[in-house]
N, C-alpha and C positions, 0 to 999 in steps of 0.2 A: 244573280245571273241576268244579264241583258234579251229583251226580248226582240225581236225582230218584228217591225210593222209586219200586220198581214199575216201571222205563223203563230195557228193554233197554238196555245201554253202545253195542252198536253202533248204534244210530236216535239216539244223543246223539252221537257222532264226525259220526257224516256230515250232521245238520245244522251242526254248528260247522264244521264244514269248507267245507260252501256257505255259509256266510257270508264266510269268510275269502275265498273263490273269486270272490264275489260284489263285494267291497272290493277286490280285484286288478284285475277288469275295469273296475271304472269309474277307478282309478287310470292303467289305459292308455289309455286313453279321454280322459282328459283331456291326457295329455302327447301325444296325438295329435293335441288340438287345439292346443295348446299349443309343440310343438315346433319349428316354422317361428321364430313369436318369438322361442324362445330361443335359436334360431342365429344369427339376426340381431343379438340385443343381441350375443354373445359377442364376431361379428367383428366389430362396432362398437368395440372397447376400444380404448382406443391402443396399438402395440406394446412389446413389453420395450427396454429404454436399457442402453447400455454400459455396467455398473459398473465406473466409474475408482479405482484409489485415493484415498480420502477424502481424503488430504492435496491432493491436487491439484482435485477438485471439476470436473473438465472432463467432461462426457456428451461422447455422439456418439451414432448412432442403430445400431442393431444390425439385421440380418434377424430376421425374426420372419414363425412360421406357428402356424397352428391345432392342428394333427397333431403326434402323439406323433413323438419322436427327429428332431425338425427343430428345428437350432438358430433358438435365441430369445433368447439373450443371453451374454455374452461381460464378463467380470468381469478386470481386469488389477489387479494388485498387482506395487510397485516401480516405479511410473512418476513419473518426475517431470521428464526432459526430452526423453523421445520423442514427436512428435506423436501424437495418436489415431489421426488417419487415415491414418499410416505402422503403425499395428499395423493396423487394418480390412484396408488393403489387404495385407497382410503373408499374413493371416487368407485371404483370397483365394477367399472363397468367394460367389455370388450367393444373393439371397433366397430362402428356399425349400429350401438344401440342405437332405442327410440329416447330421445331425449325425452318424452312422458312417463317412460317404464323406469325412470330414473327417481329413486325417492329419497328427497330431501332431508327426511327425518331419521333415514336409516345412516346416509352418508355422513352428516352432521354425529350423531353417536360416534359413528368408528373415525372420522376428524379428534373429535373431543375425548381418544383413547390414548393417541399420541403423544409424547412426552413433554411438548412445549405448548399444547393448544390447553390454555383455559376454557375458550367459549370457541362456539363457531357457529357461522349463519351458512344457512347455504337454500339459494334459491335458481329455480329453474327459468329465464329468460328468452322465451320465444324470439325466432325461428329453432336455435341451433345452439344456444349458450348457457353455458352452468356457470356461475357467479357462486364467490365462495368470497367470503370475509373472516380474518382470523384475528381474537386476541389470545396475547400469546403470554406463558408468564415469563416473569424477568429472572434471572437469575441475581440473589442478590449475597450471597455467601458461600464458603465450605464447612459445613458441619463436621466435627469429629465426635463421637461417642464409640466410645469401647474401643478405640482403634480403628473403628468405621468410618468412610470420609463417602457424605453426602451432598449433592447441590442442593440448597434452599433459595426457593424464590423470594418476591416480596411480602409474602404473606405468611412466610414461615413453614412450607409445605414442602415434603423432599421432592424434587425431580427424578425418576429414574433414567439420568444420564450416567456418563460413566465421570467420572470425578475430575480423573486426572487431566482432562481438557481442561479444568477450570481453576487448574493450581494459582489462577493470579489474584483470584476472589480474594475478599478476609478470611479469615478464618474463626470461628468460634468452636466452643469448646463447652461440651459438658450438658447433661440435661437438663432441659428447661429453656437452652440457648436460643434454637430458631423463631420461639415465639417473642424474644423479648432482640434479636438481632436489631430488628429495624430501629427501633430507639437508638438502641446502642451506636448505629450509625448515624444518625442523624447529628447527638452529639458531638461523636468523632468532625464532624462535617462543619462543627460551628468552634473548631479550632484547627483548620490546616495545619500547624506548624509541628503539630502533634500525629496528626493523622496518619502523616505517610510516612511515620516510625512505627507504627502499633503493626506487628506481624501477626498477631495470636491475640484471642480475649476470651476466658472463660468464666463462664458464670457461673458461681461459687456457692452451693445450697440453695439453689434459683434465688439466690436473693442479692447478693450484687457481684462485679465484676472486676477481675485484675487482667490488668494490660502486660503485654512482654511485648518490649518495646526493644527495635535496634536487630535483633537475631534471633532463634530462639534456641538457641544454646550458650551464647553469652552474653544476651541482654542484658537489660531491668526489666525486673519484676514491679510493676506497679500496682498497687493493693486500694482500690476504690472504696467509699464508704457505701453505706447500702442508703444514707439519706443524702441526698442532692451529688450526687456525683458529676454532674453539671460545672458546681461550684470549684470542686477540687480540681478537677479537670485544666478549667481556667487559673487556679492560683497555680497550677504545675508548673503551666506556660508561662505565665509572669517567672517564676523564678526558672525557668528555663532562660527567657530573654535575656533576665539579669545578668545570670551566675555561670549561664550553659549548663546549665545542671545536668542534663543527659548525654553529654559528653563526656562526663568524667566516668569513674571506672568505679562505679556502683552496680551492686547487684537485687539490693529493695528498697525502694521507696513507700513505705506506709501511709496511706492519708486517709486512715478507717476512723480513727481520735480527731474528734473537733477542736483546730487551734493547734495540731501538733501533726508536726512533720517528721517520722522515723527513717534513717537515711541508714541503712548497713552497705558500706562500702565493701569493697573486696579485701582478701587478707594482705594484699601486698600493696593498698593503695589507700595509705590512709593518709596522705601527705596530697591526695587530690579531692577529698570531703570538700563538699558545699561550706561558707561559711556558717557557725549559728547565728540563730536568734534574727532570722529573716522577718522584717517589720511584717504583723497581719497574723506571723504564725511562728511558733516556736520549733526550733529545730533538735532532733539530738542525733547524734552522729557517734555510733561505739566507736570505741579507740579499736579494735578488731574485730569481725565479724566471729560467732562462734564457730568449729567447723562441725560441718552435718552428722549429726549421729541416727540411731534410730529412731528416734522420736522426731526429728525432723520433718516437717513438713515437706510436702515438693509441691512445683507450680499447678496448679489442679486441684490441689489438696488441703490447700490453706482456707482457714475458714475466717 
């Protein structure tokens, strides 16, 4: 502030100062008349929305208030097939709460009761924000026991979903299945050509597995050995490549015996048998399959 020759500092202070004094009152003055308005626009706004994980794009409407530490929105990451409105109600609180009266550890539990949440985090984020983080399990099969059809995830644990959404899974068979599936696919996985022919796979006295490959009413039967099924797997596809082998009108492929290949073709197709005596491994091929009597095995039930 410039001072003017001759004019005491203090008669220069305390006019600047009524001025300044002077610019405050009519400053309240106006937000006085003003203030009603601007409450009114505020609560007109539309409320804050659930931020979902972006991969998924699904909203839902979250509680929402005016007032400081009252939740207003609600941000989930890891979601991809829990419903929203199974975390909302999860979340379990009515519009309006205190975002403090909100407890973390209770919410988190009833998250982690849901049928796809492994784990869940959940933390309260000043002013107005509950942050939730989800791992979720994967669904990795369809289990059948006893005529029961189960989703298993990746760790071999049933889901309480309902089934039939997931008819496109594999399918495995038989107890002992879900803990030993994940091998079982992984396999499958280090021979495509194979893979997305195998419809069914049962494990057989939990100790190894046969493939029904093609249908499962008039596939092949494919019969795994219980030591390195790895190996057989691969010589399958080799003589697949060669010969087509699973095209022609076979009904079991044996490859439990080391070095020997048992081929029962069907009873009206023995003019489309594999060749024998496939270099690596020995072939035999009945001239007629026997037909099923009582003592016959069925697919499930061969040891």
């Amino acid at each position: 502030m410039a001072l003017r020759p001759g004019r005491p500092l203090a008669t220069t202070v305390t006019r600047g100062s009524l001025v300044f004094l002077l610019a405050g009152v009519a400053g309240v003055a106006f937000l006085g008349i003003r203030a009603p308005a601007l409450v009114d626009w505020i609560r007109s706004q539309p409320p804050a929305a659930i931020a979902l994980d972006t991969t998924t794009g699904t909203p839902a409407t979250a509680p929402f208030a005016d007032d400081a530490l009252v939740l207003a929105q609600i941000s989930v990451v890891g979601r991809r097939l829990t419903d929203p409105s199974d975390i909302l109600d999860a979340v379990g609180v009515p519009q309006g709460s205190p975002l403090l009266a909100i407890d973390p550890a209770r919410v988190r539990e009833r998250l982690e009761k849901l049928p796809w949440v492994a784990e869940a985090r959940v933390e309260r984020r000043l002013p107005d924000h509950l942050h939730i983080a989800l791992r979720e399990r994967v669904p990795m099969a369809l289990w059948q026991l006893n005529g029961t059809f189960s989703v298993i995830d990746r760790e071999g644990r049933a889901v309480p979903v309902d089934p039939a959404a997931w008819s496109h899974l594999p399918l495995v068979v038989g107890p002992g299945a879900p803990e030993r599936a994940a091998a079982l696919l992984a396999m499958l996985s280090a021979q495509p050509r194979l893979a997305g022919k195998v419809v069914a796979a049962t494990l057989i006295g939990e100790r190894r597995w046969s493939l029904q490959v093609g249908s499962l009413e008039n596939g092949i039967l494919i019969r795994l050995p219980e030591t390195a099924p790895d190996r057989a797997l691969a010589e399958l596809v080799r003589l697949d490549h060669e010969q087509d082998l699973l095209a022609r009108d076979i009904e079991v492929i044996d490859m439990r015996l080391p070095d020997l290949l048992v081929v029962r073709v069907r009873a009206h197709a023995e003019e489309t048998a594999p060749k024998a005596g496939t270099p690596g491994r020995k072939t035999l091929t009945p001239q007629r399959a026997r037909p099923a009597g009582p003592g016959t095995r069925t697919r499930g039930q061969d040891a």
